[in-house]
N, C-alpha and C positions, 0 to 999 in steps of 0.2 A: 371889383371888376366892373368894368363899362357892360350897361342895360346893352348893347349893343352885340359885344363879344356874347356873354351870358345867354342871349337869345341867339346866336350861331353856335354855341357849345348845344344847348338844347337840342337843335337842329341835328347834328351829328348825332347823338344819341340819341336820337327819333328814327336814326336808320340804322342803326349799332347792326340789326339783326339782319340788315342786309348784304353789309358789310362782311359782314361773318361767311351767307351765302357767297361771297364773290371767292373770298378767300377758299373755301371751301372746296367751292367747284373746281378753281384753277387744279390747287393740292392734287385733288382726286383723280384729276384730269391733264396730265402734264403734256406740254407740247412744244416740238424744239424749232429752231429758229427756221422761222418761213414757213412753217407744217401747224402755225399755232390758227386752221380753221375753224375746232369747234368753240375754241378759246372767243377769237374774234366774232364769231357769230355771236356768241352767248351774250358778251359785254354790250354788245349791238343793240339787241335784244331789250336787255335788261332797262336801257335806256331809253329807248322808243318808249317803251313802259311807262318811262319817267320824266315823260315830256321834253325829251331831244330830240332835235332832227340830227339825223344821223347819215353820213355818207360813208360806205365802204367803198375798200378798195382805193383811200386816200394814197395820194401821189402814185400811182400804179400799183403798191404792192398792197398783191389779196388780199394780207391779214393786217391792212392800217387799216384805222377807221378816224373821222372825221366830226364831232359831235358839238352842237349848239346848242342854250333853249330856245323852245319852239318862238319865243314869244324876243328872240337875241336880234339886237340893229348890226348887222353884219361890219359896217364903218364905226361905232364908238369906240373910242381908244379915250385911254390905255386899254389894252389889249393880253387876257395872263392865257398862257396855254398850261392846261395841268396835264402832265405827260403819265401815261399809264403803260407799265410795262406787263407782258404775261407771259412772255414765253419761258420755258424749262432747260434745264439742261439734260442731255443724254445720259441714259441709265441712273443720274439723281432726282430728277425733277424736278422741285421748285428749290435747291439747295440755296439758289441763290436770294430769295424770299418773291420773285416777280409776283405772285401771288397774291402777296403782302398792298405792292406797289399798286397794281390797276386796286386793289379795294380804297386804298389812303386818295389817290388820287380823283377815282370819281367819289369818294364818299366826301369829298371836301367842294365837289363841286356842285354836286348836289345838295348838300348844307346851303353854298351862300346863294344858290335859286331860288331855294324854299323860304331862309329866314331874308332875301332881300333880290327881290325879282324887279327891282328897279333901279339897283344900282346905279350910278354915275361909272364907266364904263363896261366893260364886259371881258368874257372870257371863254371859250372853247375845252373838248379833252381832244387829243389828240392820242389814238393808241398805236405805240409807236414798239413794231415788233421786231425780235432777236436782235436785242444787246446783247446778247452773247453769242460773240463773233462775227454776228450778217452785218452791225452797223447799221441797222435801221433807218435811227433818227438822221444821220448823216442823208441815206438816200431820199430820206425824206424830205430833207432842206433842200437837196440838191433839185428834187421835184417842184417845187416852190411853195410845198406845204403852210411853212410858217410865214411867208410875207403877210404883214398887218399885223404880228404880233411884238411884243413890245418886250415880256419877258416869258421864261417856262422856269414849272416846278413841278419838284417829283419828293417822294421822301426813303430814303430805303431802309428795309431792316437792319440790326448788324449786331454790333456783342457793344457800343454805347452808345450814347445818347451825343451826336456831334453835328455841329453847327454844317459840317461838310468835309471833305476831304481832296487834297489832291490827287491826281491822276497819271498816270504813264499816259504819252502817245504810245503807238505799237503800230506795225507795219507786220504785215502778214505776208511770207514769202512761200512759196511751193518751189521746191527745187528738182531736175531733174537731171539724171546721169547717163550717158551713153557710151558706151562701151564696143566692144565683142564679143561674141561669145565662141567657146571652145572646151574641149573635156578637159576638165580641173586637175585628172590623173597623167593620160596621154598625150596633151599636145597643150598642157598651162602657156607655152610663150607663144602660141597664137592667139590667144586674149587678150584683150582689153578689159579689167575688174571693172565695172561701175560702182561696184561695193565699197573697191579699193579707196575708189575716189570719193566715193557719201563719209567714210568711215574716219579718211582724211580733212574731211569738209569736219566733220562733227570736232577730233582731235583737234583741228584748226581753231575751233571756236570755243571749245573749253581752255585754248590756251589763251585766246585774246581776252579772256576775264580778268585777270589780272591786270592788264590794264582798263578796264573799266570803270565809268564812275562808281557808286554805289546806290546812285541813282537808275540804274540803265540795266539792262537784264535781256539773256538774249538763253532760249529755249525749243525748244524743237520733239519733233517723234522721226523715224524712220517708218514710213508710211509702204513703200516695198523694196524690199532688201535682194529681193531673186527670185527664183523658180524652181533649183532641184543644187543640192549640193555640191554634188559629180558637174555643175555647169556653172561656169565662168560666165556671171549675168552681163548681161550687155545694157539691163536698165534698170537701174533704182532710184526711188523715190525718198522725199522727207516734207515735211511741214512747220515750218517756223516761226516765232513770233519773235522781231526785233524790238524792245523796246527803250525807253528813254522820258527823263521827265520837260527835256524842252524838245523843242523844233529842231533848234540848233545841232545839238547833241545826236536826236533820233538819224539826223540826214546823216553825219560822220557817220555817228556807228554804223548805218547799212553800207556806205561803202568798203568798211573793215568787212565787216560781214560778206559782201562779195568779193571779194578780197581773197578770203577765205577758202571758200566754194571755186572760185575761178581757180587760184590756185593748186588745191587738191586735185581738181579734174587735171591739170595740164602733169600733174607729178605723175598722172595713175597714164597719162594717155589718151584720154576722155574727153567728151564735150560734156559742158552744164549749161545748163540752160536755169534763170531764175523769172518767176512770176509773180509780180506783186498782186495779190489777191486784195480789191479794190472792196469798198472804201475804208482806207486808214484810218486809225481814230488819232484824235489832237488831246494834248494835255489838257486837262478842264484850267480854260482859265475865271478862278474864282472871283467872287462879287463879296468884299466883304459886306458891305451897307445893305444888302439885299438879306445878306447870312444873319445880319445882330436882328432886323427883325423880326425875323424867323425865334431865333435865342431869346429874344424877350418874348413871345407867346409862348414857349415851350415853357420858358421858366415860372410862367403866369399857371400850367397848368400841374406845376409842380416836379418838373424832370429836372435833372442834375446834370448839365453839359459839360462833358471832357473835352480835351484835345487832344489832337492827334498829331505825329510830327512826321513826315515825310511821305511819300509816293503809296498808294494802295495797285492797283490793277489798273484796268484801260477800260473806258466804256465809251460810247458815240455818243453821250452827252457831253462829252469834252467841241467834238466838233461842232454843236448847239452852241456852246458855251463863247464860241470866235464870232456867232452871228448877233447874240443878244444876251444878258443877263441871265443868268440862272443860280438857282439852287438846289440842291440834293444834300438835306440834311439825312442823319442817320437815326434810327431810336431801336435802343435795346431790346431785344428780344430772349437773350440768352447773355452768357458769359463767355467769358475768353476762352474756352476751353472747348468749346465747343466753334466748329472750324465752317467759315463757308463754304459752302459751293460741298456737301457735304450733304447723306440722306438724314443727319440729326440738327441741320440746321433747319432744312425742311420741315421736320416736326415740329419746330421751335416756333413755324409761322401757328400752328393749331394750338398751341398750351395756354393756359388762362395769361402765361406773362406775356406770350406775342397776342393776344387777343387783344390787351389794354394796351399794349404799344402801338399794335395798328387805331385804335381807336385815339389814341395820342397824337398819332403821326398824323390823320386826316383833321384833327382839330387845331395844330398848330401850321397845320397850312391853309386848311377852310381862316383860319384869324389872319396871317400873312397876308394872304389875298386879298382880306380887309382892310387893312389897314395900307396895304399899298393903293388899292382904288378910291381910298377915303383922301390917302394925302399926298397933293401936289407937292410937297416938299419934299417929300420922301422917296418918290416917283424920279422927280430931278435929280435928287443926291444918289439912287442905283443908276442912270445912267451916264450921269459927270463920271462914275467911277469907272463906269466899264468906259467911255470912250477915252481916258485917261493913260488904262492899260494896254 
């Protein structure tokens, strides 16, 4: 191994026990998306600590934060932002491993400070909060968070060790039913169902699966259904996620999807009304070139990388991913058997085998980073590809 990596591997394991602390704290301390304040103060915090300047409240939202070294030329480029996630999900907590994520992230940026505070360009964290469902990073581009940056990386937990995976877009719709109301016993034909018409809407949409790709998935709750049985609701609610693995595909299906919905209302008598609950997320478009160098640090540090073959979930790093280069490799934690977004995936961040994964994940992207800032060739061949795509 290059004196060079070997002395940034050191580095990471000179803060292992910090690391541990981040992870730690999030776990114990879970916070869901937008409400992740004591989360962002702490990480804040912890870095002031470690010689960052650090701005809260990046691109308007509370819980972003904004972080440098003290001693960072604001203009050198290339430019990496290592993206740090923390927020929780509801009643699981860190199921999804965010926990994991802000420790891999600053632990890797902290690494190439210490072992190379003079780099030929630089790099930023940016902590970029509620990927699950707020869409963060999106608002965050949209704020102009990332102009001057060049590429971002992040690494997440999972059940194997993968160079990355593709992504759904998803559009998030709230739908709404209006009706009349009337006694359910006594006078049923002076109402209007709202129910009739959600219940129809939902019927509608488990039949349009069938024509479906196998790609595209489209899921929902009934969020309020009524008020008292004896009464013919005049308003109910639901919450949906449309989703799709291209653009193309995502914009069709949501017209089927209203389709749907418009039609049930008009069967039952009913107005609906649909809201797209903003920001959308976009299909991650991936970087192989950017991925193989990632896969060759990993493998330098002794991981075994699978592959994976079709479509996982939606995140707002997809929409990052339309403005610049990225990656989000994955590294084992657990086994297949154990499920994300889940209270035993969550443990899975604290066991001695997520303890070495997290300490794996911030070393083979603290080397990435390396090796991207070291070589103008390799700098060139991640964004021939992305402007390509």
């Amino acid at each position: 191994m290059h004196p060079e990596k070997e002395k940034l591997l050191s580095a990471v394991q000179g803060i292992a026990g910090d690391l541990d602390n981040i992870s730690r704290y999030l776990y114990e301390n879970p916070e869901t998306a937008y409400q992740e304040h004591n989360s962002c103060r702490w990480l804040c915090e912890f870095l002031e600590k470690r010689g960052f300047k650090v701005q809260a409240s990046a691109g308007g939202l509370e819980t972003a934060f904004f972080a440098v070294p003290e001693n960072a030329t604001a203009t050198t480029r290339p430019r990496i932002a290592f993206l740090a996630e923390y927020d929780a999900l509801e009643k699981i907590g860190h199921g999804c491993g965010h926990n994991m994520i802000a420790a891999m992230s600053l632990g890797a940026a902290i690494a190439v400070q210490q072992a190379f505070p003079g780099l030929s360009g630089s790099f930023v964290i940016v902590g970029t909060p509620a990927e699950e469902g707020g869409g963060g990073k999106a608002r965050l581009a949209a704020a102009g968070v990332f102009e001057g940056i060049d590429v971002a990386m992040m690494t997440h937990p999972g059940q194997a060790n993968l160079t990355g995976e593709d992504t759904l877009g998803r559009i998030k719709a709230r739908l709404e039913f209006f009706g009349r109301t009337a006694h359910a016993a006594a006078a049923p034909e002076a109402g209007l169902n709202a129910l009739d018409a959600l219940v129809g809407a939902y019927t509608n949409l488990s039949l349009l699966r069938q024509q479906m790709t196998d790609d595209a998935r489209i899921h929902g709750i009934i969020t309020h259904g009524g008020d008292a049985p004896n009464v013919i609701p005049d308003y109910t609610a639901a919450l949906f996620y449309v989703r799709a693995a291209t653009l193309p595909v995502l914009d069709r299906l949501f017209l089927r999807f209203q389709d749907c919905c418009k039609g049930a209302a008009l069967a039952a008598g009913c107005r609906c009304e649909i809201e797209v609950e903003p920001p959308s997320l976009d299909p991650m478009k991936r970087n192989s070139t950017f991925e193989k160098l990632w896969k060759a640090n990993a493998e330098l540090l002794g991981l075994n990388i699978t592959q994976k073959t079709g479509p996982s979930g939606s995140t707002d790093l997809g929409n990052l991913s339309r403005i610049m280069p990225v990656i989000q490799p994955f590294v084992a934690i657990c086994d297949k058997n154990v499920a994300l977004h889940s209270t035993a995936f969550a443990d899975a961040t604290r066991t001695e085998r997520g303890q070495k994964a997290m300490l794996d994940g911030a070393s083979a992207l603290a080397l990435t980073a390396l090796d991207y800032l070291r070589a103008t060739d390799a700098q060139k061949a991640v964004h021939e590809e992305f402007l390509a795509g």
